[in-house]
C-alpha positions, -999 to 999 in steps of 0.1 A, spaced: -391 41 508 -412 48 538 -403 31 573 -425 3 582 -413 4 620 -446 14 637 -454 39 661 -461 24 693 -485 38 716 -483 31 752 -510 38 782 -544 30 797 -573 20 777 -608 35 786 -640 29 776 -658 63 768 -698 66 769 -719 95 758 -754 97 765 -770 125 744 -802 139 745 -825 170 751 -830 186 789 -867 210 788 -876 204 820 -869 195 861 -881 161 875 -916 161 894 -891 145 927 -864 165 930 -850 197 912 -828 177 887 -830 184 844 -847 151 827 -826 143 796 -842 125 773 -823 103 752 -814 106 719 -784 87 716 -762 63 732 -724 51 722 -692 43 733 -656 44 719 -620 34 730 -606 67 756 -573 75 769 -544 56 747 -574 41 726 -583 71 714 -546 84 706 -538 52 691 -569 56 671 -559 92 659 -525 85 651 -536 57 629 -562 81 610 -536 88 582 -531 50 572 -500 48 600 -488 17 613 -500 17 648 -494 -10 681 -510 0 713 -493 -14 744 -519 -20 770 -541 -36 796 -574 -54 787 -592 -79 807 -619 -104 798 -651 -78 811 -673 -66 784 -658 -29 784 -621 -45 772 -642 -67 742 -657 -36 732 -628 -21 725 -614 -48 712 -640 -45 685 -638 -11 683 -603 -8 674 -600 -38 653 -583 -33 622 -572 -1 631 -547 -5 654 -530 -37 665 -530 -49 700 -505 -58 724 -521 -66 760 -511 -65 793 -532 -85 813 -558 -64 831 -568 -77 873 -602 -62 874 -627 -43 850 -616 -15 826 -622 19 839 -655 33 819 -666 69 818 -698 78 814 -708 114 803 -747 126 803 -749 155 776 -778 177 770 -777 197 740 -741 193 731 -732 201 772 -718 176 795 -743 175 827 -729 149 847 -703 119 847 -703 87 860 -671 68 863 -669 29 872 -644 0 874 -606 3 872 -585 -29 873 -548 -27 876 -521 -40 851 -496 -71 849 -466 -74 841 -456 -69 809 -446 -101 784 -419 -108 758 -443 -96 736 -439 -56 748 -403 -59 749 -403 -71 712 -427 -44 701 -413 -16 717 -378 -32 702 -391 -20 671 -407 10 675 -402 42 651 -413 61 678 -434 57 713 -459 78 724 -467 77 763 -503 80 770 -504 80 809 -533 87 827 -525 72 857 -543 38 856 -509 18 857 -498 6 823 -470 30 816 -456 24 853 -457 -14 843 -434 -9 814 -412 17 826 -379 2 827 -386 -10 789 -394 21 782 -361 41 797 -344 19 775 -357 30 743 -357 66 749 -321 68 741 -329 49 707 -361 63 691 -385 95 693 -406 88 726 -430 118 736 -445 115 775 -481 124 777 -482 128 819 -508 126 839 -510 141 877 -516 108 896 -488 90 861 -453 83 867 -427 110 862 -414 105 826 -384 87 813 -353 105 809 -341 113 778 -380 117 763 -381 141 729 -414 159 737 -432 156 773 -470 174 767 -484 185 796 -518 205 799 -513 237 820 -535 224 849 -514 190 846 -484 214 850 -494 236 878 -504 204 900 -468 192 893 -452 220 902 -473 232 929 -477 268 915 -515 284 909 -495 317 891 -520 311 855 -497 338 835 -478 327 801 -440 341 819 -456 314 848 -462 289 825 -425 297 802 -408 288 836 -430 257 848 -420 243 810 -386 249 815 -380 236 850 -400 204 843 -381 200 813 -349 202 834 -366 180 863 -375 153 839 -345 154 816 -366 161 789 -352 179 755 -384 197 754 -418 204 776 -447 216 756 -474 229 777 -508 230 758 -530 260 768 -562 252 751 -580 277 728 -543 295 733 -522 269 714 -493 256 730 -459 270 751 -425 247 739 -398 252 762 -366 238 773 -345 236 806 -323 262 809 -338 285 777 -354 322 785 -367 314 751 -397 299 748 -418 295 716 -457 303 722 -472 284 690 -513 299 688 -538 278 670 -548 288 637 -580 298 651 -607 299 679 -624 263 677 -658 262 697 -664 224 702 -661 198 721 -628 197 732 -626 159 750 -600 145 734 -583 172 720 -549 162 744 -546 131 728 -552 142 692 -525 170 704 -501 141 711 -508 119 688 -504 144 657 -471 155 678 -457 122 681 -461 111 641 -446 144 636 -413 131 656 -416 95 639 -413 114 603 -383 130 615 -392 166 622 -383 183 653 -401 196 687 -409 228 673 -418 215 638 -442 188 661 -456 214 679 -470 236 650 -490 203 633 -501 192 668 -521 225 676 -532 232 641 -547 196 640 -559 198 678 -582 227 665 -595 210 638 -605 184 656 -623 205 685 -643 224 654 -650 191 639 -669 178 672 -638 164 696 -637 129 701 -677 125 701 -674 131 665 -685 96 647 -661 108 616 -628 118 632 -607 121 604 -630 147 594 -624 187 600 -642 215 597 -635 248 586 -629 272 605 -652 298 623 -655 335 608 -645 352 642 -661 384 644 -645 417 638 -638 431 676 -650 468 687 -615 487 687 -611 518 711 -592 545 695 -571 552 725 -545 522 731 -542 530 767 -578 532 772 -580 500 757 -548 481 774 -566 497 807 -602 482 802 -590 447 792 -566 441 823 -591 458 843 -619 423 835 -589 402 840 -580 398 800 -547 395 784 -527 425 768 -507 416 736 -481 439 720 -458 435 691 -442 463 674 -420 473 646 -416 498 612 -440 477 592 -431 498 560 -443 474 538 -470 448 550 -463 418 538 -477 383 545 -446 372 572 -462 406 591 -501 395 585 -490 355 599 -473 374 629 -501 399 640 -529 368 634 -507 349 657 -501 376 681 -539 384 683 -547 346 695 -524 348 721 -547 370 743 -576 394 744 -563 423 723 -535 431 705 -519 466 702 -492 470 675 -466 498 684 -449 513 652 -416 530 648 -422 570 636 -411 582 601 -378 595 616 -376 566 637 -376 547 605 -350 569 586 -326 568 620 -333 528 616 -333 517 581 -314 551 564 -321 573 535 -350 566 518 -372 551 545 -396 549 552 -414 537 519 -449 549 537 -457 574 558 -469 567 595 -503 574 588 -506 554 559 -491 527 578 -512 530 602 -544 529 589 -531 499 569 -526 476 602 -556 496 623 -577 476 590 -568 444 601 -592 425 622 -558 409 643 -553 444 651 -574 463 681 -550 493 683 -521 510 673 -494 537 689 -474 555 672 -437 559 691 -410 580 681 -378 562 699 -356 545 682 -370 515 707 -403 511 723 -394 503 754 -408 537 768 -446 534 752 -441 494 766 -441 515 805 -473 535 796 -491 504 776 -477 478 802 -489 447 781 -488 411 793 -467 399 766 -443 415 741 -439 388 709 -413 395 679 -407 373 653 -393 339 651 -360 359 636 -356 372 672 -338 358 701 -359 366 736 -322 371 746 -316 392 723 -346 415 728 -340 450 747 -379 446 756 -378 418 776 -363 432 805 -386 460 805 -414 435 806 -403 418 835 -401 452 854 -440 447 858 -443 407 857 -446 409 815 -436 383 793 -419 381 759 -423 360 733 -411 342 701 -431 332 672 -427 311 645 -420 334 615 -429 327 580 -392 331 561 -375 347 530 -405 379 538 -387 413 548 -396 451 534 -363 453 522 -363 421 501 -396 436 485 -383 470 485 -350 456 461 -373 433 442 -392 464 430 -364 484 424 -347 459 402 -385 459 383 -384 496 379 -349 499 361 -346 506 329 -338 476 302 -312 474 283 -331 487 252 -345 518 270 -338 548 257 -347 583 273 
């Protein structure tokens, strides 16, 4: 029987406006584009919005928040009703509005206006929160989430509860499952401008530790999303499933929201994580939250084949050279299979090229034993150099590639999710030049030498074979 707690959302209400139209031409007065109007409408922002996603699947959803009596509260009153239920804090002053003036699918200005401050909270938000499945913290900073923090503290301990922050928000509650910063959110709170992914590993894992949190999840955009924890060298890059070219307003709080049902239904960080990017990109490619339709997605984008240098070093060189990112994974690859083709796509997302290293045919014998390889290097190469995840490949004939990682010097080294960064003789050599390594997620029960014994076993004679 499915639980009938609710997920509770908690935060500050916005109302959103977008103006659309078409911009041909400058003002007679001043040099300034005329846009003119083709459409005009507004919809619930901040929690709103995240309450609203969450509640897309037929969830049980209570937002927590502050409304006042000006028009932009009723109209999102309206706009959520019978989507979400309300619980209100009372709201001194108007709610904030934010206006956005778009030409041609292109934000050209916005205009922001009011901004009242919460109450205190009422028995009502103790009771609700009480009996929560799970909370999700929407803070942006307005006041709602500080208003309620002592009721919240006390039901981290008790349910799911995943911390959305915001720079000028409160710091989180300990004991919070899942805290979802953006990277710029999580530079301005650590006070570092360092943009790399080993940067990023380590701001994830010290806020973790700073906030108490079981896990930080830092979103990176078109990159996917970075889960660490406080204390681990082991973070878990998760890329989305592909590039999404869209509006991406909103896509935070559809990441949150998605993550925080995840945790209500019982799965864990990691297992969050993975749904909250996939769904995150389909709703950028489906038109953000300026899509009318936000349940619906759209497929997603052929991404063009990319132009693939022969020489790996030539192209590691010309991609750091215009400040791009250098991805590496390596292994035998004896027989592709589709945990391999999930790994490379993955890889490949990560950054701006990927170059696959690939053990030798004696490096493969020394490794595996008699009988391997199954295909020879060339052949295997030419297999992966096919793929369109794949912009190069080097051949290297150590039983490790640690000594092609010096010449390539990539930005990140990722393996598997069946690897331990720990464990990995490649992340130290990475480090020597400011390199990171990675884990990610693996698809399981695919290996060469599960396929190799499945064939085998195919290939032996029955018992009513005769020579």
């Amino acid at each position: 029987m499915r639980n009938r707690r609710p997920l509770v959302v908690v935060g500050d209400v916005l109302l959103d406006r977008d103006i659309d139209g078409d911009a041909s031409r400058l003002a007679p007065d001043a040099p300034a584009p005329v846009v003119d109007v083709t459409d005009d409408r507004s919809r619930p922002g901040g929690a709103g919005l995240a309450a609203a996603l969450a509640a897309r699947s037929g969830r049980d959803v209570v937002l927590v928040t502050a409304l006042g009596p000006d028009p932009a509260s009723e109209a999102v009153r309206r706009a959520l009703r019978g989507t979400v239920r309300l619980v209100e804090l009372p709201l001194d002053g108007g709610l904030p509005e934010k206006t956005r003036v778009m030409a041609s699918g292109r934000p050209l200005v916005r205009f922001d206006r009011g901004g009242g401050r919460p109450g205190e909270p009422g028995p009502a938000v103790r009771e609700t929160l009480a009996g929560a499945r799970a909370v999700l913290v929407a803070d942006y900073g307005r006041g709602t989430a500080a208003a309620v923090h002592g009721l919240l503290a006390e039901v981290a301990h008790r349910v799911p509860l995943l911390w959305d922050p915001h720079p000028k928000g409160g710091t989180p509650v300990p004991g919070a499952r899942l805290v979802t910063p953006n990277a710029s959110e999580a530079r301005a709170l650590t006070s570092s401008e360092d943009r790399s992914l080993r940067a990023c590993a380590v701001r994830g894992a010290q806020l973790a530790a700073e906030w108490r949190a079981a896990a930080v999840a830092v979103t990176l955009g078109v990159r996917g999303a970075l889960l660490a924890r406080a204390g681990s060298d082991s973070p878990m890059l998760v890329p989305a499933p592909y590039r999404a070219d869209g509006d991406p307003c909103g896509a935070g709080d559809c990441f949150a929201a998605t993550a925080a049902a995840a945790l209500a239904d019982g799965a864990l960080p990691e297992e969050a994580v993975q749904r909250a990017v996939a769904e995150a990109a389909a709703f950028v490619a489906a038109g953000g939250a300026g899509n009318r339709a936000l349940w619906r997605t759209a497929p997603p984008p052929d991404r063009p084949a990319p132009e693939r240098p022969a020489d790996p070093f030539e192209l590691a060189r010309s991609v750091q050279a215009r400040g791009g990112t250098v991805v590496a994974t390596g292994g035998c690859f004896d027989l592709l299979h589709a945990g391999h083709v999930g790994l490379l796509e993955s890889a490949r997302r990560i950054g701006d090229c990927l170059i696959v290293c690939v053990n030798s045919d004696a490096s493969v014998t020394r490794l595996k034993g008699p009988g391997r390889p199954l295909t020879r290097a060339a052949d295997r190469t030419r297999v992966l150099a096919g793929l369109g995840s794949v912009d190069a490949v080097a051949v290297f004939e150590e039983d490790s590639p640690v000594e092609l990682l010096r010449r390539l010097r990539p930005d990140v080294w990722v393996k598997g999710g069946d690897y331990s960064v720990d464990a990995l003789p490649e992340a130290a050599t990475l480090r020597e030049w400011g390199g990171q390594a990675l884990v990610l997620p693996y698809l399981d029960g695919r290996s060469t030498t599960a396929l190799a014994r499945r064939a085998a076993r195919a290939a032996a004679p029955g018992p009513g074979y005769r020579s």
